[in-house]
C-alpha positions in Angstrom: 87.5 33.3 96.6 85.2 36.5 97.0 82.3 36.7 94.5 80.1 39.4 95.5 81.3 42.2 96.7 80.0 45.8 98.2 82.0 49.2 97.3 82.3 51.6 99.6 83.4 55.6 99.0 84.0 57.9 101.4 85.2 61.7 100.8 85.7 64.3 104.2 84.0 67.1 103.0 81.2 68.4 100.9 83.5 70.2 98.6 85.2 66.6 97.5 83.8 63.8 95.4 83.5 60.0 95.6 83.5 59.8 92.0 86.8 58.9 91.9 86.9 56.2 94.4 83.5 54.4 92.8 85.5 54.4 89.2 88.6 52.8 90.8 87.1 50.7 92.4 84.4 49.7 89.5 87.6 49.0 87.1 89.1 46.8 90.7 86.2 44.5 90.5 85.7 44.4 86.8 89.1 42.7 86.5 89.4 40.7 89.8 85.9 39.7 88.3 84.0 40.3 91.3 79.9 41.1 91.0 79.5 44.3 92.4 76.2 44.4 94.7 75.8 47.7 94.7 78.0 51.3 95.4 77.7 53.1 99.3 78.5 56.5 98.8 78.7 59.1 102.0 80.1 62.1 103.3 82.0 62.6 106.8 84.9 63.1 108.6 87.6 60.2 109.8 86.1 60.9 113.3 82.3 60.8 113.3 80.1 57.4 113.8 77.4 58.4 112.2 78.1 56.6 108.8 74.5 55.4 108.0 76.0 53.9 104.1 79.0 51.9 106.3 76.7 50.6 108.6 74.6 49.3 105.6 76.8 47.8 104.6 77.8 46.1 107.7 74.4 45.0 107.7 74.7 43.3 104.4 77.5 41.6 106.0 75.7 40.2 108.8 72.9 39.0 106.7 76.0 37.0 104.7 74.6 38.9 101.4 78.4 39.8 100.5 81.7 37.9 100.3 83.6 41.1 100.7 84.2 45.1 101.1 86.1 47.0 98.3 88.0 50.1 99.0 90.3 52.4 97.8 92.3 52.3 101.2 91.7 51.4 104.7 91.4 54.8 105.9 88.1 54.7 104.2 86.6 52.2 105.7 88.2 52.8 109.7 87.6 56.0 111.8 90.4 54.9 113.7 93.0 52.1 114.1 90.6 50.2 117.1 87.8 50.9 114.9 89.4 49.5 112.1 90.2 45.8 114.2 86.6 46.1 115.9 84.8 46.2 112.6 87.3 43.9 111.4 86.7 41.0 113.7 83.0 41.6 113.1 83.6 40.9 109.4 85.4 37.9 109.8 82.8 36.5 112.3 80.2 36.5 109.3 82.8 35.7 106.9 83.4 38.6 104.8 86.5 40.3 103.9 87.9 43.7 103.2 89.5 44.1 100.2 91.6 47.7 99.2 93.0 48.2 95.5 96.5 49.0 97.2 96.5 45.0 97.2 95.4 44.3 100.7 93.3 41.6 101.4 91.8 41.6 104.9 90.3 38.0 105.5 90.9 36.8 109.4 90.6 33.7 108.4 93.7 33.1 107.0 97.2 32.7 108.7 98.3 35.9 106.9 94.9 37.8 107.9 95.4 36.8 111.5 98.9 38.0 111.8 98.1 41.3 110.6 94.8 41.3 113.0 97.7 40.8 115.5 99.6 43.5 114.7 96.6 45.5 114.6 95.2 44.4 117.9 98.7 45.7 119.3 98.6 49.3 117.9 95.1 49.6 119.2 95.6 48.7 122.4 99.1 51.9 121.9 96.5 53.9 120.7 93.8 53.4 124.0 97.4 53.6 126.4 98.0 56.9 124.5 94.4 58.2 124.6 94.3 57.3 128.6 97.7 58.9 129.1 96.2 62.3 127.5 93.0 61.9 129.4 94.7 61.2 132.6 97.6 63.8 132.3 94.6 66.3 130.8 92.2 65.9 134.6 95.2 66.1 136.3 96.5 69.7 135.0 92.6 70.9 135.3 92.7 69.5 138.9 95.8 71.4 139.8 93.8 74.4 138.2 90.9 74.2 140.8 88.7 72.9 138.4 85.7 70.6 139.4 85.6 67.6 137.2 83.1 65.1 137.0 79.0 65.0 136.6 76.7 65.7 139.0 75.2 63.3 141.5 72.3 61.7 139.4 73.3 63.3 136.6 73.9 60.4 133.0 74.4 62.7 130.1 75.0 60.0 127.4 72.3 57.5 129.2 69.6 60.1 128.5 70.8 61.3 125.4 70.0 58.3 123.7 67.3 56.8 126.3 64.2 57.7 123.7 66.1 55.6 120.5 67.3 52.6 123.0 63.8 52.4 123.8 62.4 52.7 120.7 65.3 49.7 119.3 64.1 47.7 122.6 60.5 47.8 121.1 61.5 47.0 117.3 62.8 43.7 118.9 66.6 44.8 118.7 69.1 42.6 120.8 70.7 45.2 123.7 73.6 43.8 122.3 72.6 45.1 118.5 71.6 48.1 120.2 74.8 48.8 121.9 76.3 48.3 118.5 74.5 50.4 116.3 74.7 53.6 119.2 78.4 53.0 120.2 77.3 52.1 124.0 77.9 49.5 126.1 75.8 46.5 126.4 75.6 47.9 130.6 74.5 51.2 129.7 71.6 49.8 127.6 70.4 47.2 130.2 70.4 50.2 132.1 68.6 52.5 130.5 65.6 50.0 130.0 65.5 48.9 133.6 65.2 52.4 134.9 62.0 52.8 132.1 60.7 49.7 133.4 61.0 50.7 136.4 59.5 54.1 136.7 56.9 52.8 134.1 55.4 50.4 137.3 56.3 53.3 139.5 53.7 55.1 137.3 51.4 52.5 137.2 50.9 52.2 141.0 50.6 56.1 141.6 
């Protein structure tokens, strides 16, 4: 039985409101009789995975401070269906479920919640066939075009983009693997990145 419980509001665009959501949701918990922790309120599209207030509360999560997520829908909460399951699973790891007001209760736990994580697990895996099928079909039409595809030899956009905050993460005493969470990289291209400081810091050293 949830107890405590975190609300979470999102809205698209500046122009729209979470006020809505939070007073739904408020009147959700007031009669499931849930205690309400607190409301995370933010701004941004279905596609971006910069949500700072979703990734508090996924924080309160892993620190088991909550029993469970309230929100309106689902499409609140995931960016996209393999986000949805990802985030999912990581939920049910520490225990906490997500709960929407259109009745759905999320806990993995459960037979029911595990069935549905099936089904999930299934579309997500469509939905990366689909993606690689557009991706694929996408190099080959530039190809046939003349165009030269790929990066430069040397060249790691995304491995330098983020090289400064990895390293700064590294240094707060973040796990590469809470790292690679919190930057949407993989736990290779972190390891990376801080053996090639390492390295050219004793590269440095012996100059």
């Amino acid at each position: 039985m949830v107890q405590k419980v975190a609300i979470y509001c999102r809205v698209s665009t500046a122009d729209q409101s979470c006020s809505r959501q939070e007073q739904d949701l408020l009147r959700y918990a007031k009669k499931a009789d849930y205690e309400v922790v607190g409301v995370w309120k933010e701004t941004a599209s279905g596609s971006k995975n910069n949500r700072l207030q979703r990734k508090q509360v996924m924080n309160l999560a892993q620190g088991r401070e909550i029993d469970g997520v309230l929100v309106t829908e689902l499409t609140r909460w995931g960016r996209s269906t393999i986000d949805l399951i990802t985030t999912l699973q990581e939920l049910a790891h520490w225990g906490v479920s997500i709960i929407a007001t259109t009745g759905l209760h999320f806990d993995l736990n459960t037979p029911h919640g595990k069935l549905i994580a099936s089904v999930m697990a299934s579309l997500a895996e469509f939905e990366r066939d689909l993606v690689r099928e557009r991706v694929c079909s996408g190099l080959a039409a530039a190809k046939a075009k003349g165009k030269k595809l790929g990066r430069k030899p040397g060249q790691r956009v995304k491995a330098d983009k983020y090289a400064p905050k990895v390293l700064q993460m590294v240094a707060e005493g973040h796990s590469y693997r809470q790292i690679a969470r919190e930057l949407h990289l993989s736990k290779t291209t972190v390891n990376e990145i801080v053996k090639r400081h390492r390295g050219t810091n004793v590269n440095s050293s012996r100059t």
